[in-house]
N, C-alpha and C positions, 0 to 999 in steps of 0.2 A: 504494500500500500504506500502511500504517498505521505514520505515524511522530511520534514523541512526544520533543521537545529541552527538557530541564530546563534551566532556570537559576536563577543566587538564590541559592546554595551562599556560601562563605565560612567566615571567623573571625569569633568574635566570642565576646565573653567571656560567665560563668555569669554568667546574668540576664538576659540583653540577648535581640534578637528578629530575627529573619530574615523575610521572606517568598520562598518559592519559588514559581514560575512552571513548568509545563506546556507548552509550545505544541504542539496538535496538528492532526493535517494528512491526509488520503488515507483519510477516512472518516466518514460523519454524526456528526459529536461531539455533535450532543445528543441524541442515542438511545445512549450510549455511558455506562454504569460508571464512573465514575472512580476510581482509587487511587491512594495513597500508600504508599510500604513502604521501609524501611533495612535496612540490615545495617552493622552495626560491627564491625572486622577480630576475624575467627576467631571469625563468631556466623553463623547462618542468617538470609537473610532475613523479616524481620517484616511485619506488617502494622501501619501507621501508622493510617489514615485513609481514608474513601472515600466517593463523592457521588454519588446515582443521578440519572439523568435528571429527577428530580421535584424534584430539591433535598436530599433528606434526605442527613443524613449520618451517620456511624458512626467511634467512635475507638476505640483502644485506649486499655485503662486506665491505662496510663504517660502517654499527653499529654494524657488527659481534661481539660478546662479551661484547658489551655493555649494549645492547636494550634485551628485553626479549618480548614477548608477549605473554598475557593465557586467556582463555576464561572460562566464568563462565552461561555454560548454563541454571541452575535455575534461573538464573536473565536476561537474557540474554546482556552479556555486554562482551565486546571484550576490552582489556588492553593493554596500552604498558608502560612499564617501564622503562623509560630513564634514564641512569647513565653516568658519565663523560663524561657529558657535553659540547660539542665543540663549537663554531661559527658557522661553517661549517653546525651546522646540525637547525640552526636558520630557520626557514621554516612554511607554516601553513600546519599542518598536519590533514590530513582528513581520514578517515574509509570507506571501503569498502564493499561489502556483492557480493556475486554471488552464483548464484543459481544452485542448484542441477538440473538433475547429469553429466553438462558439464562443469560447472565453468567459462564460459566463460565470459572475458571481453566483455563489460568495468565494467558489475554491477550496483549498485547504491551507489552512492554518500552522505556521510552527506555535514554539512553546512563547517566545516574545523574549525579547534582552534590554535591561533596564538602562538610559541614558537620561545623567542626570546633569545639567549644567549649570554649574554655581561657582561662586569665586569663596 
């Protein structure tokens, strides 16, 4: 079955840059959607970011410019590269998968990796 372990979470103060990692496993990852989405306590989850099988990708306009994400499908791992760093985007950030060839929400879900940004 289809399973997706975030890592890369942590502290790290306003400014500074993270990258998260994806690894995913019990399904063709590169015919596979990729996404990015947080939630920050007592908010619904959002949509971050997201990378189709061709490469393109899509952000929201809170980390536009910021946030990058690329997929590495010989290993199959889905990234997000976080830079300048805000409070705001303090949240546990979870990974996404959805499957060919509707892409339809909701997907599956990993476990979420906590990012916390504070000085």
């Amino acid at each position: 079955q289809v399973q997706l372990v975030e890592s890369g979470g942590g502290l790290v103060q306003p400014g500074g840059s993270l990258r998260l990692s994806c690894a995913a496993s019990g399904f063709v990852f590169s015919r596979y959607l990729m996404g990015w989405y947080r939630q920050a306590p007592g908010k619904q989850r959002e949509f971050v970011a997201r990378i189709t099988p061709f490469g393109y990708s899509l952000y929201a306009d809170s980390v536009k410019g910021r946030f990058t994400t690329s997929r590495d499908d010989a290993t199959n791992t889905v990234y997000l590269q976080m830079s300048t760093l805000k409070p705001a985007d303090t949240a546990v950030y979870y990974c996404n998968a959805r499957s060919p060839p509707t892409y339809l929400a909701p997907g599956s879900w990993g476990q979420g990796t906590q990012v916390t940004v504070s000085s």
